[in-house]
PLY file of the C-alpha trace (Angstrom):
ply
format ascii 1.0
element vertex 167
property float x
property float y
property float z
element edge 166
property int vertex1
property int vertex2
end_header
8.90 -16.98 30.13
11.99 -18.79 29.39
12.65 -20.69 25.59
14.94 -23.35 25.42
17.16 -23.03 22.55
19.22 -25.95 20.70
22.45 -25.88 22.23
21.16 -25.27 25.76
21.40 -21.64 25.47
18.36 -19.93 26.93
16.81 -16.48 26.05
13.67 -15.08 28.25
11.78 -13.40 26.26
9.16 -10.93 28.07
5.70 -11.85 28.26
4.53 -8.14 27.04
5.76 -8.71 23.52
3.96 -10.94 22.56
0.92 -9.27 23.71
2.12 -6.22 22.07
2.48 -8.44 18.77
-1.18 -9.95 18.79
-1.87 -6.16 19.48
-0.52 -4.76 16.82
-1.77 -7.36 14.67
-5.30 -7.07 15.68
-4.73 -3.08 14.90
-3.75 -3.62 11.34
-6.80 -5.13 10.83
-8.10 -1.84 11.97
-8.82 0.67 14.50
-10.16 -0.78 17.98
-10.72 0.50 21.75
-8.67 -0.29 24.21
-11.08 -2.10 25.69
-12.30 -4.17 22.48
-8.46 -4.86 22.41
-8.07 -6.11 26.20
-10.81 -8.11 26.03
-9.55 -9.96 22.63
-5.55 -10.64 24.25
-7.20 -11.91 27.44
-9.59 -14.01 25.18
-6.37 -15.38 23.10
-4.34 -16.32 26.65
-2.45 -12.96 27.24
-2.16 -12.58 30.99
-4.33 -9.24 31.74
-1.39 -6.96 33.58
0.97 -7.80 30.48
-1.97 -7.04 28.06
-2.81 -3.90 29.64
1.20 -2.56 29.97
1.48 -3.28 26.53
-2.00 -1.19 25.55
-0.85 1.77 27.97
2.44 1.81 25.89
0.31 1.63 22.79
-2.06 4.33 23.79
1.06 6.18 24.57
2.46 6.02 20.64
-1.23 7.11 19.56
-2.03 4.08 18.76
-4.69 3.44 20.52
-7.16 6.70 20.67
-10.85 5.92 22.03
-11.53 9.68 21.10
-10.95 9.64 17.85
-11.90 6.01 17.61
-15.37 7.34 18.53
-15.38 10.46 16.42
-14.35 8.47 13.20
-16.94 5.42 14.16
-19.69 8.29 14.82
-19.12 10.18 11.39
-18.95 6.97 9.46
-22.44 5.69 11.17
-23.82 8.74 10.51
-23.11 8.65 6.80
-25.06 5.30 6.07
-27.45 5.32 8.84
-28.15 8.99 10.26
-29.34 8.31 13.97
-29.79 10.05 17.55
-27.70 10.35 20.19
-29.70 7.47 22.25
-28.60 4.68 19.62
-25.21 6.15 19.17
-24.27 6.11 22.85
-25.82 2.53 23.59
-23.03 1.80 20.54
-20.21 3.15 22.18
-20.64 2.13 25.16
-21.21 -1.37 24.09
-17.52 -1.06 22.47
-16.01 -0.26 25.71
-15.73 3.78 25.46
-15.69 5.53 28.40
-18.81 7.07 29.31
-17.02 10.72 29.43
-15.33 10.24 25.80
-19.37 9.01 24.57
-20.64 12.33 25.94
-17.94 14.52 24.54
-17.87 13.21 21.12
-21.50 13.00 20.66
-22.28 16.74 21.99
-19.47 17.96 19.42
-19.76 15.55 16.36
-23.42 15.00 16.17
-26.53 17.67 14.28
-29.35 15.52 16.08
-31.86 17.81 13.72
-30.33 17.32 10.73
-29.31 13.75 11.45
-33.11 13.51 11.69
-34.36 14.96 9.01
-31.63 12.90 6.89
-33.41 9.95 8.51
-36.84 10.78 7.73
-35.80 12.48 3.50
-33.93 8.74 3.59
-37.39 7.00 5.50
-39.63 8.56 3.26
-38.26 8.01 -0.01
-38.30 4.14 0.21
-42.00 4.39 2.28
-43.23 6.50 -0.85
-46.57 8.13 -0.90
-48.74 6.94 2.34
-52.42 8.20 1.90
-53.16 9.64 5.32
-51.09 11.98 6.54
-52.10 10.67 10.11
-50.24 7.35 8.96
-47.27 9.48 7.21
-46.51 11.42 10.49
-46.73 8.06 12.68
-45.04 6.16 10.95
-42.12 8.60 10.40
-42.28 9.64 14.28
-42.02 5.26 14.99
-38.91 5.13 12.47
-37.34 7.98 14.13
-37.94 6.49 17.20
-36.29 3.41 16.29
-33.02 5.32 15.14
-32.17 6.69 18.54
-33.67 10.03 18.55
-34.84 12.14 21.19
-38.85 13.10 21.29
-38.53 17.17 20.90
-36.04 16.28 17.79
-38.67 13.65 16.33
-41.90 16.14 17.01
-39.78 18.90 15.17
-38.76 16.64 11.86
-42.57 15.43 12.04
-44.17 18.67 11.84
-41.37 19.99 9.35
-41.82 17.48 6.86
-45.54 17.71 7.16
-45.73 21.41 6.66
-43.61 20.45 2.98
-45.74 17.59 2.36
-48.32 18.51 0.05
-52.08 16.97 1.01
0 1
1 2
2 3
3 4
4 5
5 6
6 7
7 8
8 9
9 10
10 11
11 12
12 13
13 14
14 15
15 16
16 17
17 18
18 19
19 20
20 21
21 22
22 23
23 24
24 25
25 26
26 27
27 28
28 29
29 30
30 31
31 32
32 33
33 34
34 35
35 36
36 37
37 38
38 39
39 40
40 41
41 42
42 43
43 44
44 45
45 46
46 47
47 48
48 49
49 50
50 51
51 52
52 53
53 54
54 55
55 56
56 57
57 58
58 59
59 60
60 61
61 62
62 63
63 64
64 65
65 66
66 67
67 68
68 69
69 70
70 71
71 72
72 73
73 74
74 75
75 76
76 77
77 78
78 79
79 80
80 81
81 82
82 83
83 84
84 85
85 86
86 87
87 88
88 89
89 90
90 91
91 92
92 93
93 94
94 95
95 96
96 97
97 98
98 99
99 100
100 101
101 102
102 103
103 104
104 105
105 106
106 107
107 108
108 109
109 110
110 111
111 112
112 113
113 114
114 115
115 116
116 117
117 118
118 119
119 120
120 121
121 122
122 123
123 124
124 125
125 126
126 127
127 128
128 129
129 130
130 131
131 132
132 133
133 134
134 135
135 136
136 137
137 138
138 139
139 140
140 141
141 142
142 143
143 144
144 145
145 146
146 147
147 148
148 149
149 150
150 151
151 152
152 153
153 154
154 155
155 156
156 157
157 158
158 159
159 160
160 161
161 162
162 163
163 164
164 165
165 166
């Protein structure tokens, strides 16, 4: 790209820059994938090989990480809304994380059983006292359900907070 300055002096400025500028600005903001990142310079005009060069050299500072993107994203989900490994990867994945990155942050950042059982303390506060336990244990095995985890985790919290529950 070539600018015409007054005068008729001409600088070329590379086309990478500014890519790395919208980059940069879009990562004060905060933290993104690289993919979440290539898809928004490509969106704004950005030509694709100068958007990628410019997120290689980012990645390359550290400023771009999609493991600890991952690892920061799962801990913080799992603070407000515990859930299971299902929900988290669909997550991930729909960021733009690669597959391999999912699967090694979730086996080392995530306590699927107590994840659940935060769940169901969290589920069964607001539900209050259900008459039947029949109706408790469904009910807490559908919610669980719906937050991603796996059956053997949800049959385990089920039966746990049933044996506490007092009939």
């Amino acid at each position: 790209m070539t600018i015409a300055l007054a005068a008729g002096a001409r600088v070329t400025a590379d086309p990478e820059s500014g890519a790395m500028e919208a980059a940069l600005k879009m990562l004060g903001a905060g933290p993104k994938t690289r993919s979440d990142l290539l898809r928004r310079l490509v969106a704004r005009g950005h030509d694709i090989h100068d958007a990628s060069g410019c997120l290689d050299r980012l990645e390359q500072m550290g400023y771009i990480d999609d493991e600890s993107f991952s690892e920061r994203w799962v801990e913080s989900r799992q603070q407000r809304t515990p859930s299971g490994k299902i929900v988290l990867r669909q997550h991930l994945l729909r960021k733009g994380v690669p597959r391999e990155i999912v699967e090694r942050v979730l086996e080392k950042s995530v306590e699927e059983e107590s994840a659940a059982a935060s769940a169901a303390c969290t589920y069964l506060g607001r539900a209050g006292r259900l008459a039947e336990r029949d109706a408790i244990s469904g009910k807490l095995a559908a919610h669980l359900r719906s937050r991603g985890f796996e059956y053997d985790i949800i049959t385990k919290t089920v039966r746990s907070f049933l044996e506490t529950e007092p009939e």
